[in-house]
MIDOSE-1310 file (N, C-alpha, C; in nm, 2 decimals, decimal comma, always signed):
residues 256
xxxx	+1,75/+0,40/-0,94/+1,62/+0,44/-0,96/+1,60/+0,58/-0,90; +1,55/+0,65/-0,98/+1,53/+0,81/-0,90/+1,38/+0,81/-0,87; +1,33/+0,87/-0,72/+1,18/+0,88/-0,70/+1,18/+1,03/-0,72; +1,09/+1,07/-0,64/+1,05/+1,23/-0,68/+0,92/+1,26/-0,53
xxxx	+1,01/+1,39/-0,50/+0,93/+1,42/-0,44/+0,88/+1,60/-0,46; +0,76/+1,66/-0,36/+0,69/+1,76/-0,44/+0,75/+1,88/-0,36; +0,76/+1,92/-0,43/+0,76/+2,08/-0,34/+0,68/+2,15/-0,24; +0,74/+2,23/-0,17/+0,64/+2,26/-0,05/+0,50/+2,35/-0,12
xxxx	+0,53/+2,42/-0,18/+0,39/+2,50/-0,27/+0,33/+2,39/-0,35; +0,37/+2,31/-0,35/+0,26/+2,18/-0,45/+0,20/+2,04/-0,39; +0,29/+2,04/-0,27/+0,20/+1,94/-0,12/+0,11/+2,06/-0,11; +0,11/+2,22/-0,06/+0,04/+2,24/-0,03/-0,15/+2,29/-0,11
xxxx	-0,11/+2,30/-0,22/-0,18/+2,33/-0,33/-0,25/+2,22/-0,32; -0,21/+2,07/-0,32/-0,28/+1,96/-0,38/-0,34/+1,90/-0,21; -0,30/+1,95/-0,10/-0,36/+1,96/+0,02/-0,49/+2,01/+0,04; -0,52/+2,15/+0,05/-0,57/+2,24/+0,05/-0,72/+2,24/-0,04
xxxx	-0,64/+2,14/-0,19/-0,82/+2,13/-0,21/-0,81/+1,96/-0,30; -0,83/+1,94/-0,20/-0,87/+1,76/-0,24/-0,99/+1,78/-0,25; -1,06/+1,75/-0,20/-1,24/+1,84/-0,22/-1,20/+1,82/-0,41; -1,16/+1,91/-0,41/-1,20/+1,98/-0,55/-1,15/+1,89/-0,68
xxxx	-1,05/+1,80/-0,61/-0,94/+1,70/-0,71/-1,00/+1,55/-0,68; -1,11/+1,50/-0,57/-1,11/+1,38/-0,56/-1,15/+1,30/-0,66; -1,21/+1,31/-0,75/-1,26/+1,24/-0,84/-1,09/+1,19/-0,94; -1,01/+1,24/-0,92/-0,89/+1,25/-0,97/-0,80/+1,12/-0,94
xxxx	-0,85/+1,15/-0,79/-0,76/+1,05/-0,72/-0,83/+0,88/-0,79; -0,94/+0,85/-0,84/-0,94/+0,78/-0,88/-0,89/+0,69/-1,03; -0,84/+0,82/-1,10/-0,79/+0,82/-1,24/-0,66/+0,70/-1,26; -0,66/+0,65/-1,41/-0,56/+0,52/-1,39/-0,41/+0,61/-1,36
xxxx	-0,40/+0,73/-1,39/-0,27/+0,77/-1,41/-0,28/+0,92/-1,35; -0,17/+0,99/-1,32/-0,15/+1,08/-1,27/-0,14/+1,21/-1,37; -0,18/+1,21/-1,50/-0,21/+1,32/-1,56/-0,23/+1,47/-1,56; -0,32/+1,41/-1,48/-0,43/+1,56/-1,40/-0,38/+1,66/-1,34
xxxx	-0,21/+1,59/-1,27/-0,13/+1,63/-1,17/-0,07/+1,78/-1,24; -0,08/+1,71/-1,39/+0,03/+1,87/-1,44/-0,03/+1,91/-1,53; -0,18/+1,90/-1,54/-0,25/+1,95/-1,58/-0,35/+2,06/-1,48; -0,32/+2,04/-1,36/-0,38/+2,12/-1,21/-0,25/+2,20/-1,22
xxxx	-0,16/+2,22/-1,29/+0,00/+2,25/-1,22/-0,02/+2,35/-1,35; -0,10/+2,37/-1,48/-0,04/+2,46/-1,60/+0,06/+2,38/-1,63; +0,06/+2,24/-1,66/+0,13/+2,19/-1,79/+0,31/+2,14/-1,70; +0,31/+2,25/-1,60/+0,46/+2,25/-1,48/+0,45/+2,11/-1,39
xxxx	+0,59/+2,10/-1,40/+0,62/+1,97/-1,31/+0,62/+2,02/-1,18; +0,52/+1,98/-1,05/+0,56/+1,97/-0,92/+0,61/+1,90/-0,85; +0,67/+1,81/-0,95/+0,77/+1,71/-0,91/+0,95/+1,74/-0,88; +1,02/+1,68/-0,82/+1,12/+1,74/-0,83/+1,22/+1,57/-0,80
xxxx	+1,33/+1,58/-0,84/+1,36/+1,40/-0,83/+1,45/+1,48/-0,72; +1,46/+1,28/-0,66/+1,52/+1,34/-0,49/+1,66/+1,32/-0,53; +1,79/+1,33/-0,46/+1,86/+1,41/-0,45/+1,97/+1,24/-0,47; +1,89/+1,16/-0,37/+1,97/+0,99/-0,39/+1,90/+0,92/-0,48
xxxx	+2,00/+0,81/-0,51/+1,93/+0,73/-0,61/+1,88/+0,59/-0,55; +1,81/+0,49/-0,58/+1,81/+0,38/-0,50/+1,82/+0,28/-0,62; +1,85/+0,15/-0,57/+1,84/+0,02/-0,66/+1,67/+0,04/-0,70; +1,66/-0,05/-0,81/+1,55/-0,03/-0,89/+1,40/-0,12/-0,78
xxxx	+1,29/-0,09/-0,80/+1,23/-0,13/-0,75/+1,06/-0,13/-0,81; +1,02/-0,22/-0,74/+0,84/-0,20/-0,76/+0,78/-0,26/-0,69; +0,67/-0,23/-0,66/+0,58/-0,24/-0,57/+0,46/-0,33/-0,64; +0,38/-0,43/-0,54/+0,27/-0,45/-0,61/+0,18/-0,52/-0,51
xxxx	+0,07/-0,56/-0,56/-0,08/-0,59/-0,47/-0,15/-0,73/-0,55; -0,16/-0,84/-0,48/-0,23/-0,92/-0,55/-0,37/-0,91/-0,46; -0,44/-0,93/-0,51/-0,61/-0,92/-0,45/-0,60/-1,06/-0,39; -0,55/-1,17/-0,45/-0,57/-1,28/-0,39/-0,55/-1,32/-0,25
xxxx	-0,41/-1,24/-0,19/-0,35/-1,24/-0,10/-0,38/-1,17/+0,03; -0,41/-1,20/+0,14/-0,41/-1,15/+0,27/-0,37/-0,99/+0,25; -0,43/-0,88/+0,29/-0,37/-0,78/+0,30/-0,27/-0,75/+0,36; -0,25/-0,79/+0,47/-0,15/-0,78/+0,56/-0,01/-0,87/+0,49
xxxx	+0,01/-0,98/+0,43/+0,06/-1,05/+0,32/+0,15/-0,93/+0,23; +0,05/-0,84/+0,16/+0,09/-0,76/+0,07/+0,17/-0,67/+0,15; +0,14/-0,62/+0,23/+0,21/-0,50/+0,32/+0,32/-0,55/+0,35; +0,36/-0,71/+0,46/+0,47/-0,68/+0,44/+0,56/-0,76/+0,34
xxxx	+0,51/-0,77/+0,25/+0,59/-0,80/+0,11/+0,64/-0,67/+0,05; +0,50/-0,59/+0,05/+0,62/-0,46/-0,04/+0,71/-0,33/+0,12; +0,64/-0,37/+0,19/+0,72/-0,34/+0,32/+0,91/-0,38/+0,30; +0,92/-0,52/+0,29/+1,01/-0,57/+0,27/+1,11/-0,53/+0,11
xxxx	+1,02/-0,52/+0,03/+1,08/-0,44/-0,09/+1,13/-0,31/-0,08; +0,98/-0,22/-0,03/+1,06/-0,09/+0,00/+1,19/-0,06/+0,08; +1,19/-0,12/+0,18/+1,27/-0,06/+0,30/+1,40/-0,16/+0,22; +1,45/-0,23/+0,18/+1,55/-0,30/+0,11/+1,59/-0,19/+0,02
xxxx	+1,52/-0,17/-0,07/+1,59/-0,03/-0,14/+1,60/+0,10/-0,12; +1,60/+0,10/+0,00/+1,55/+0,28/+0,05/+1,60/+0,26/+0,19; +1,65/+0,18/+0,23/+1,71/+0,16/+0,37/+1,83/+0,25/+0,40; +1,87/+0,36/+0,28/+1,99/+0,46/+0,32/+1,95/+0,56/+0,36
xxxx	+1,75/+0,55/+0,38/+1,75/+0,70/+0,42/+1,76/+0,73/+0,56; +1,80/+0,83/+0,61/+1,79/+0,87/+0,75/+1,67/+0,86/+0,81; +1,65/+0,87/+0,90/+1,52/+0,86/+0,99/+1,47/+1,01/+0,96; +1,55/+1,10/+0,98/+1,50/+1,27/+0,93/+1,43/+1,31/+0,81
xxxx	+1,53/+1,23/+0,72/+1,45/+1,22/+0,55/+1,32/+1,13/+0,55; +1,32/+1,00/+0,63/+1,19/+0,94/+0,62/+1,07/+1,00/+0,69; +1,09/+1,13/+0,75/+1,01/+1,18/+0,81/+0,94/+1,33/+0,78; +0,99/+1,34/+0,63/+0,94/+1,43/+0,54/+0,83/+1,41/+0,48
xxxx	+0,74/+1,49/+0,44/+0,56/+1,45/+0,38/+0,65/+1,46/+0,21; +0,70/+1,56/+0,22/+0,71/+1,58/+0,07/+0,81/+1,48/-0,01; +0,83/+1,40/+0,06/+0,92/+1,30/-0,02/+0,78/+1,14/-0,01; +0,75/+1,11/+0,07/+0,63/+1,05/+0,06/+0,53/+1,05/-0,04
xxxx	+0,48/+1,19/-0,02/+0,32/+1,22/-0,08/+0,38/+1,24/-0,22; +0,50/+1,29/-0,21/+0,54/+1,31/-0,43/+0,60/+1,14/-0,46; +0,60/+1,07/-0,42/+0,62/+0,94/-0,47/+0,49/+0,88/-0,49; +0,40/+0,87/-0,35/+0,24/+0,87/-0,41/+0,17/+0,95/-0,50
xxxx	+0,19/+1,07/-0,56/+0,15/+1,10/-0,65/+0,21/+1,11/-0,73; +0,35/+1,01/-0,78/+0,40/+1,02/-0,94/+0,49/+0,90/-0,89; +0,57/+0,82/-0,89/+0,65/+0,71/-0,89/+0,55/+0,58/-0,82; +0,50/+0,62/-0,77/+0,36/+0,50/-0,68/+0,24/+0,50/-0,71
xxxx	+0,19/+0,61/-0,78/+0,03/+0,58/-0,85/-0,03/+0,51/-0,89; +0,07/+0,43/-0,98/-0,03/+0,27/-0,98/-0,06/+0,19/-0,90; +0,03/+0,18/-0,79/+0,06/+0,09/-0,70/-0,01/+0,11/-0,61; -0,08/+0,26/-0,58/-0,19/+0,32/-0,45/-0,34/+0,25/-0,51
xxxx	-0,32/+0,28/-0,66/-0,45/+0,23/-0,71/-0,52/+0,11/-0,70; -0,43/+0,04/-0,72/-0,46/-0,08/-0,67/-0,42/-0,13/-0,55; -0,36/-0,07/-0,44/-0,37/-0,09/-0,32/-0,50/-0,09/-0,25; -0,57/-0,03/-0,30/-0,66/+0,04/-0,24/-0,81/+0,01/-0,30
xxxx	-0,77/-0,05/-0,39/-0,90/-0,10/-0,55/-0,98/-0,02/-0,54; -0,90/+0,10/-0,59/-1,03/+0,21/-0,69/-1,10/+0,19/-0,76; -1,19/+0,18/-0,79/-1,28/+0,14/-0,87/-1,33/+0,28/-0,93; -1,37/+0,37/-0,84/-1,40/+0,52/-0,91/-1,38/+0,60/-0,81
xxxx	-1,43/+0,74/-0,86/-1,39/+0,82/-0,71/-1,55/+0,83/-0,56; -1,61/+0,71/-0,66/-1,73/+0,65/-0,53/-1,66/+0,60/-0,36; -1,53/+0,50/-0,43/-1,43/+0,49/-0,36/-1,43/+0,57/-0,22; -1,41/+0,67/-0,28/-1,29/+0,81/-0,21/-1,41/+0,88/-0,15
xxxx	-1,32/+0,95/-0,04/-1,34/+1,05/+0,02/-1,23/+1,11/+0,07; -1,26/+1,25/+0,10/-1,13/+1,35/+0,14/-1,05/+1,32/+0,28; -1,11/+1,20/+0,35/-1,06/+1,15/+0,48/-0,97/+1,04/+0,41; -0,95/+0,94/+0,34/-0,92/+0,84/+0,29/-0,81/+0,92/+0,20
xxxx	-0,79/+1,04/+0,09/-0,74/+1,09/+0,03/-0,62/+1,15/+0,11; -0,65/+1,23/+0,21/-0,56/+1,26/+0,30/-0,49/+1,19/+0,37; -0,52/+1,06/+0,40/-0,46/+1,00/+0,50/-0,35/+0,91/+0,43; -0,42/+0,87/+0,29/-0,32/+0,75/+0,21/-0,25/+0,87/+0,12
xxxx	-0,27/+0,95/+0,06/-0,15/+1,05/-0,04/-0,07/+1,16/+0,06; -0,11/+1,19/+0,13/-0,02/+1,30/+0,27/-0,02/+1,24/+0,41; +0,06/+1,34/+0,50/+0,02/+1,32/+0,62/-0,09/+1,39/+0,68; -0,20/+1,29/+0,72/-0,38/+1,36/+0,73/-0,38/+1,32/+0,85
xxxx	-0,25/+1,33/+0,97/-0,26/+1,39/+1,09/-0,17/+1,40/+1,14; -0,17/+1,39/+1,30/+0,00/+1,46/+1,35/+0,12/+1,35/+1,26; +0,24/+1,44/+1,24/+0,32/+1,34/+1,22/+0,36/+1,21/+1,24; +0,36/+1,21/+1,40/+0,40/+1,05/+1,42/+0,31/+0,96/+1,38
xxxx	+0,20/+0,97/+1,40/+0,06/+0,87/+1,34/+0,07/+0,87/+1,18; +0,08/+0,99/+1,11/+0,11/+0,97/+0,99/+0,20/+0,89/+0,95; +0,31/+0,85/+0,97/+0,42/+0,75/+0,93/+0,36/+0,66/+0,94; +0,26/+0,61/+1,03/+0,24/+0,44/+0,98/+0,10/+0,43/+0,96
xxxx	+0,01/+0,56/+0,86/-0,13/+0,58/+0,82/-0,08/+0,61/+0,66; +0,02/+0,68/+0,65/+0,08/+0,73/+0,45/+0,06/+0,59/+0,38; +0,03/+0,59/+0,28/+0,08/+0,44/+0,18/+0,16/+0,42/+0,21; +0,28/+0,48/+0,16/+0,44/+0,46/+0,17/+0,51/+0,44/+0,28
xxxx	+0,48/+0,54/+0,35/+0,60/+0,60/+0,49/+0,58/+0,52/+0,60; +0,45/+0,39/+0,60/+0,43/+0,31/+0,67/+0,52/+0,21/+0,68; +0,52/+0,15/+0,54/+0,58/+0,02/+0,46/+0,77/+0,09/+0,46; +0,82/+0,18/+0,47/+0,90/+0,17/+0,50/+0,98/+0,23/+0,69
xxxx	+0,87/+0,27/+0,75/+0,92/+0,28/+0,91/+0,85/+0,14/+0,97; +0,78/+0,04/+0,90/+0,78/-0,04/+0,95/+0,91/-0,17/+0,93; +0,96/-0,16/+0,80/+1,06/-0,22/+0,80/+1,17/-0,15/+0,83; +1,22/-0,03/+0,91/+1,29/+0,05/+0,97/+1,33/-0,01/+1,12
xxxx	+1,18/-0,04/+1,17/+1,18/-0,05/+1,31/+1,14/-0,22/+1,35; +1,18/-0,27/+1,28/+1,17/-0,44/+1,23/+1,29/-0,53/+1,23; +1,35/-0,46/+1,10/+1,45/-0,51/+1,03/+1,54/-0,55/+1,15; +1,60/-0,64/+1,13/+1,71/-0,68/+1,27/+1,86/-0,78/+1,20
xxxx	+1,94/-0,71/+1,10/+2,08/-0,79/+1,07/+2,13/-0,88/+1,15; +2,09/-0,87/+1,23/+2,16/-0,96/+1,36/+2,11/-1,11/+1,32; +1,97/-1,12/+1,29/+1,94/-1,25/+1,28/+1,93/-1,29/+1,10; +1,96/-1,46/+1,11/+1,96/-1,52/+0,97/+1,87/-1,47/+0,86
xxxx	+1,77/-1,42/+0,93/+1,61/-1,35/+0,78/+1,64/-1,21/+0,87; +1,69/-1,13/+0,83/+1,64/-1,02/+0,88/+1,52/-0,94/+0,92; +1,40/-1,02/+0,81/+1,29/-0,95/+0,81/+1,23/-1,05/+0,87; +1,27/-1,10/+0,96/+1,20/-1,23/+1,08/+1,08/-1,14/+1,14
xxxx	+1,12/-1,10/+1,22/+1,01/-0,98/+1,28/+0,95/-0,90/+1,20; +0,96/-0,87/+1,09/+0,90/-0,77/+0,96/+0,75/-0,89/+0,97; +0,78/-1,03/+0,95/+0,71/-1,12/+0,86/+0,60/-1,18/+0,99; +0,65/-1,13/+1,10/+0,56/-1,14/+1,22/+0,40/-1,09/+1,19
xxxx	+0,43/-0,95/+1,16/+0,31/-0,85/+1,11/+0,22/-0,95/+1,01; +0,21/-1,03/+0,95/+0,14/-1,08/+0,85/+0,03/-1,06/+0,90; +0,00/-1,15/+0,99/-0,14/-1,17/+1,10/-0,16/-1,08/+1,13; -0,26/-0,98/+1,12/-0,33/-0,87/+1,20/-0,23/-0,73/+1,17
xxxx	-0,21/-0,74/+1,10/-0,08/-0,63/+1,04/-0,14/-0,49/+1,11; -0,25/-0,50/+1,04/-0,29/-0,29/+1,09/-0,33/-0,31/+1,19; -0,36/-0,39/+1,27/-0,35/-0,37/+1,41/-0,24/-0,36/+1,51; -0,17/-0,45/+1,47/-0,03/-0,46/+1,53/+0,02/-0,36/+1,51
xxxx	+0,04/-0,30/+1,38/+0,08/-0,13/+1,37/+0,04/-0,03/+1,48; -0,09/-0,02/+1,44/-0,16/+0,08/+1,52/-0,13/+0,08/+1,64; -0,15/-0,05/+1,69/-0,12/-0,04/+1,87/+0,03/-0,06/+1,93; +0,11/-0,08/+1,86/+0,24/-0,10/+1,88/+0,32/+0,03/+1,85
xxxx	+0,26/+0,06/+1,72/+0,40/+0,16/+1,68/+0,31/+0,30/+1,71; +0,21/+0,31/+1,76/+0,14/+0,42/+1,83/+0,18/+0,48/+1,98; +0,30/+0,41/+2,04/+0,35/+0,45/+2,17/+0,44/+0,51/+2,14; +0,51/+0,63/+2,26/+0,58/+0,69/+2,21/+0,76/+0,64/+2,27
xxxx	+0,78/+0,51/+2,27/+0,90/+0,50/+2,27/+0,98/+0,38/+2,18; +0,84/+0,40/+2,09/+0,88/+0,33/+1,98/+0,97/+0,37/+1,84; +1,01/+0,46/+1,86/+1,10/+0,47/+1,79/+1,20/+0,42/+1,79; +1,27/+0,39/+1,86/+1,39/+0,32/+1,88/+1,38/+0,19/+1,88
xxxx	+1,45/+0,16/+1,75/+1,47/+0,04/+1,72/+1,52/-0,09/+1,83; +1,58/-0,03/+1,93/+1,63/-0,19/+1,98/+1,49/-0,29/+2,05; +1,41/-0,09/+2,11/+1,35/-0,15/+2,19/+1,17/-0,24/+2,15; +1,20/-0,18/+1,98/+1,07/-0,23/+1,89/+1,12/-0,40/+1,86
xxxx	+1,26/-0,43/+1,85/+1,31/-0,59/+1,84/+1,28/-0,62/+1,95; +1,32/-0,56/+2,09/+1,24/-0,67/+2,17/+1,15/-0,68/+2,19; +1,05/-0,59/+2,22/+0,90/-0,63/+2,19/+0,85/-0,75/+2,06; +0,91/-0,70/+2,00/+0,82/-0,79/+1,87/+0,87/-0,93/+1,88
xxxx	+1,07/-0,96/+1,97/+1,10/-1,07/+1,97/+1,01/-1,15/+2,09; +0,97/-1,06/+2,19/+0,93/-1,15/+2,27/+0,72/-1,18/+2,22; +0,70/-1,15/+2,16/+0,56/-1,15/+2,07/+0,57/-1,23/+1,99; +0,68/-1,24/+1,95/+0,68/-1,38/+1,83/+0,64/-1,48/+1,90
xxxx	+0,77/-1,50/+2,03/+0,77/-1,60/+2,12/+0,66/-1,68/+2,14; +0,61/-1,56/+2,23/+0,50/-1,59/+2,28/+0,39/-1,66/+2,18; +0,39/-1,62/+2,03/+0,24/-1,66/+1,95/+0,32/-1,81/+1,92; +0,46/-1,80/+1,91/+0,52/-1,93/+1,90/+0,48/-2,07/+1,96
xxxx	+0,46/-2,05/+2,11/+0,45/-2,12/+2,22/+0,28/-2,09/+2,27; +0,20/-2,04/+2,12/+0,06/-2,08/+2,16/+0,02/-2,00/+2,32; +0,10/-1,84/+2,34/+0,08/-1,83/+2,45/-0,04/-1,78/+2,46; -0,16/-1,74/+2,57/-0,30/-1,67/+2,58/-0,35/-1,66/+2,74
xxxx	-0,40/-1,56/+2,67/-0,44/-1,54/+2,80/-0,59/-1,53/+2,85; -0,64/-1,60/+2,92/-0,81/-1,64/+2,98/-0,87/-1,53/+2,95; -0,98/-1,57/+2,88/-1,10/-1,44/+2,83/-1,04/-1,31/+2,76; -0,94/-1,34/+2,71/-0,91/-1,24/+2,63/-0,87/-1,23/+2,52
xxxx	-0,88/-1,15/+2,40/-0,84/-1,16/+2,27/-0,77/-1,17/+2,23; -0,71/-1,24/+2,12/-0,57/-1,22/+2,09/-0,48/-1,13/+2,10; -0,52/-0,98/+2,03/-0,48/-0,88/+2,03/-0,45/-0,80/+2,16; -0,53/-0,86/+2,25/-0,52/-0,80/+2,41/-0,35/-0,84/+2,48
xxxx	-0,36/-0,92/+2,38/-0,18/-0,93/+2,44/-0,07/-0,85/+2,39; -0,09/-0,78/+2,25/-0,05/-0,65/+2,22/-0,05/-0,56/+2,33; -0,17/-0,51/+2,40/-0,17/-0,42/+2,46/-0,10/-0,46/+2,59; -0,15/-0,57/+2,64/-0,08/-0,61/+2,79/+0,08/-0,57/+2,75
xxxx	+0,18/-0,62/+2,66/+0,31/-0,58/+2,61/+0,33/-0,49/+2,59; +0,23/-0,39/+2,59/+0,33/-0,24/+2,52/+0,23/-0,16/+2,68; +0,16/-0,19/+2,70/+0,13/-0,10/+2,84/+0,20/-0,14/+2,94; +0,28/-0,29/+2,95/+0,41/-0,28/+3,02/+0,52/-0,21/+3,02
xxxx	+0,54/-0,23/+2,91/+0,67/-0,11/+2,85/+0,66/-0,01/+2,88; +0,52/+0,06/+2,87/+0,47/+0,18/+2,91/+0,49/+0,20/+3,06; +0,47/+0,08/+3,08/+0,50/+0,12/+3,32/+0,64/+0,11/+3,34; +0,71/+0,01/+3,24/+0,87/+0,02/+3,25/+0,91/+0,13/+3,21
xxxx	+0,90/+0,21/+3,10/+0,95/+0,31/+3,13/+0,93/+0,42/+3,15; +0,86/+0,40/+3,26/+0,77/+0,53/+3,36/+0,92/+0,49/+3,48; +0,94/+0,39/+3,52/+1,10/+0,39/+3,58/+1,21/+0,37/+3,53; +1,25/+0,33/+3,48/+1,38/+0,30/+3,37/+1,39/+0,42/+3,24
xxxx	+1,50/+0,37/+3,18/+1,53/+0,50/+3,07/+1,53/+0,35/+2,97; +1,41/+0,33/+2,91/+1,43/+0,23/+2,84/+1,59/+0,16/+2,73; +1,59/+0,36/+2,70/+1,68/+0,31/+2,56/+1,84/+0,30/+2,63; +1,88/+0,26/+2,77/+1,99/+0,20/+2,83/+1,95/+0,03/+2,83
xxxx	+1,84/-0,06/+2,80/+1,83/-0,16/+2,82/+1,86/-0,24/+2,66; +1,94/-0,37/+2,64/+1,96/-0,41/+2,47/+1,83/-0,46/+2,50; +1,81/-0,49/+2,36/+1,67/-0,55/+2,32/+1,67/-0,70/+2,35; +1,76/-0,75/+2,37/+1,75/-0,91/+2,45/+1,69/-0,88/+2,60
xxxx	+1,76/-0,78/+2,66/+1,70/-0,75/+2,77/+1,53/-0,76/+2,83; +1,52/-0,66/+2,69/+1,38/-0,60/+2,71/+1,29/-0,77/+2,69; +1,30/-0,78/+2,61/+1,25/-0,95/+2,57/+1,24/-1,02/+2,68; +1,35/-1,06/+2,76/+1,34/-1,13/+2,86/+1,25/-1,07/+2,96
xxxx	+1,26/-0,94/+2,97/+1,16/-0,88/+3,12/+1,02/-0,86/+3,07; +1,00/-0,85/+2,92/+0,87/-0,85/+2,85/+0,80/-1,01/+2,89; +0,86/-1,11/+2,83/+0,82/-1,27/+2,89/+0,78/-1,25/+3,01; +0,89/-1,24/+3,09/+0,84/-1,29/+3,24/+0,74/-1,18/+3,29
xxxx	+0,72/-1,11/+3,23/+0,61/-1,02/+3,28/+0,47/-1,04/+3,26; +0,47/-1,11/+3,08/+0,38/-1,17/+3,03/+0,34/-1,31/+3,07; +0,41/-1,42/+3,10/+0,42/-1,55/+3,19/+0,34/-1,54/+3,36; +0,39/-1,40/+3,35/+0,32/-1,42/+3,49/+0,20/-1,38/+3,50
xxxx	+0,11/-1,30/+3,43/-0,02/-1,26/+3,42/-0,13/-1,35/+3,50; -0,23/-1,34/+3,53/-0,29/-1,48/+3,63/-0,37/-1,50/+3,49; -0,37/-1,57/+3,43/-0,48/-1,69/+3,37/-0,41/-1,71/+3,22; -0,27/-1,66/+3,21/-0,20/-1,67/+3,09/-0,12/-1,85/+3,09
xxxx	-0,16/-1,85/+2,98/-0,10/-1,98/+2,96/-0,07/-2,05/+2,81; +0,04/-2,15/+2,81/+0,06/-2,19/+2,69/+0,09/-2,32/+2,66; +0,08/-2,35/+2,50/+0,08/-2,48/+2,49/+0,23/-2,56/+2,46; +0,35/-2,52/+2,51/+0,46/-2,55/+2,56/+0,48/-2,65/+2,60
């Protein structure tokens, strides 16, 4: 399957004035795109090819459900790209505007361009802020750096930890893959292995939200590796000193 991504003069053209195109963005089809272009493709096909694929959205289904379903889709077929290539706007935002158009459409259930705004347009078709936050705010670039920093061969479902995310997906994103030593993969499996654990074993902690244990886990990490050089620790490691750190909290408890 070949995708397509845009050129740097035609990210920036279709950047620069969204304002002027939003009503666009609600259209069933991408038309408009080379009809804004003089009839010219700003498309350009990328360079590898991947196994065939598609994307899709049932309304019926949990959002978080959908994400990592087609999370799991994407990154399965696109799992040869480097971390450098997945960290390009223009390979992203030209898939959201021509190989994924339908798929944003109804991601998002446009209904018209009442929908839309130039904050919403920016954020889901480019990167509409610093890079690192953009990778897991793009339609696309999310669904595949989340199954990037998930995916774990080592165990029988690889997408074990992918399938964690269901429950509270955009949060778990946001507050997890928003630190900055989350890139590295071994140390995103042990966090997430010891998070499974823990929701495994009904763990919680007194007067506090579920989600509060996100943070208690990754603002440990955060003090650990204020001493340590995290990425010398395997990810079993980190798991184990993530637990006992979380076990000992005073009013944490589980139903074990």
């Amino acid at each position: 399957m070949k995708v397509h991504f845009l050129t740097e003069n035609a990210l920036e053209a279709l950047r620069v004035n969204i304002n002027g195109n939003l009503k666009h963005y609600a259209d069933k089809n991408n038309d408009w795109i080379y009809s804004y272009f003089c009839e010219e493709s700003p498309f350009i096909e990328y360079k590898q090819e991947f196994p065939e694929f598609k994307l899709s959205f049932n309304a019926e289904d949990d959002v978080g459900k959908n994400d990592v379903k087609n999370t799991m889709v994407l990154y399965s077929a696109m799992k040869s790209l480097t971390d450098t290539q997945a960290t390009d706007e223009r390979l992203w935002s030209g898939m959201c505007h021509c190989d994924c158009w339908d798929f944003l459409q109804t991601r998002w259930q446009v209904k018209d361009y009442h929908d839309l705004s130039d904050t919403k347009v920016r954020t889901r078709f480019f990167f509409g802020q610093n890079k690192k936050r953009s990778l897991i705010t793009n339609s696309l670039s999310k669904l595949w750096w989340c199954g990037r920093l998930t995916y774990d061969e080592q165990r029988e479902d690889p997408f074990e930890l992918t399938k964690y995310l269901i429950d509270d997906y955009a949060t778990k994103m946001l507050i997890i893959f928003s630190n900055n030593y989350i890139s590295n993969h071994d140390i995103t499996v042990g966090l997430f292995s010891a998070l499974k654990y823990l929701e495994d074993i009904g763990y919680k902690i007194k007067g506090k939200r579920r989600r509060d244990v996100y943070y208690e886990a990754t603002k440990y990490l955060n003090v650990l590796g204020g001493t340590y050089v995290l990425d010398y620790f395997t990810s079993e490691e980190l798991e184990q000193k993530n637990l006992k750190y979380m076990k000992s909290i005073k009013g944490a408890s589980c139903a074990e």
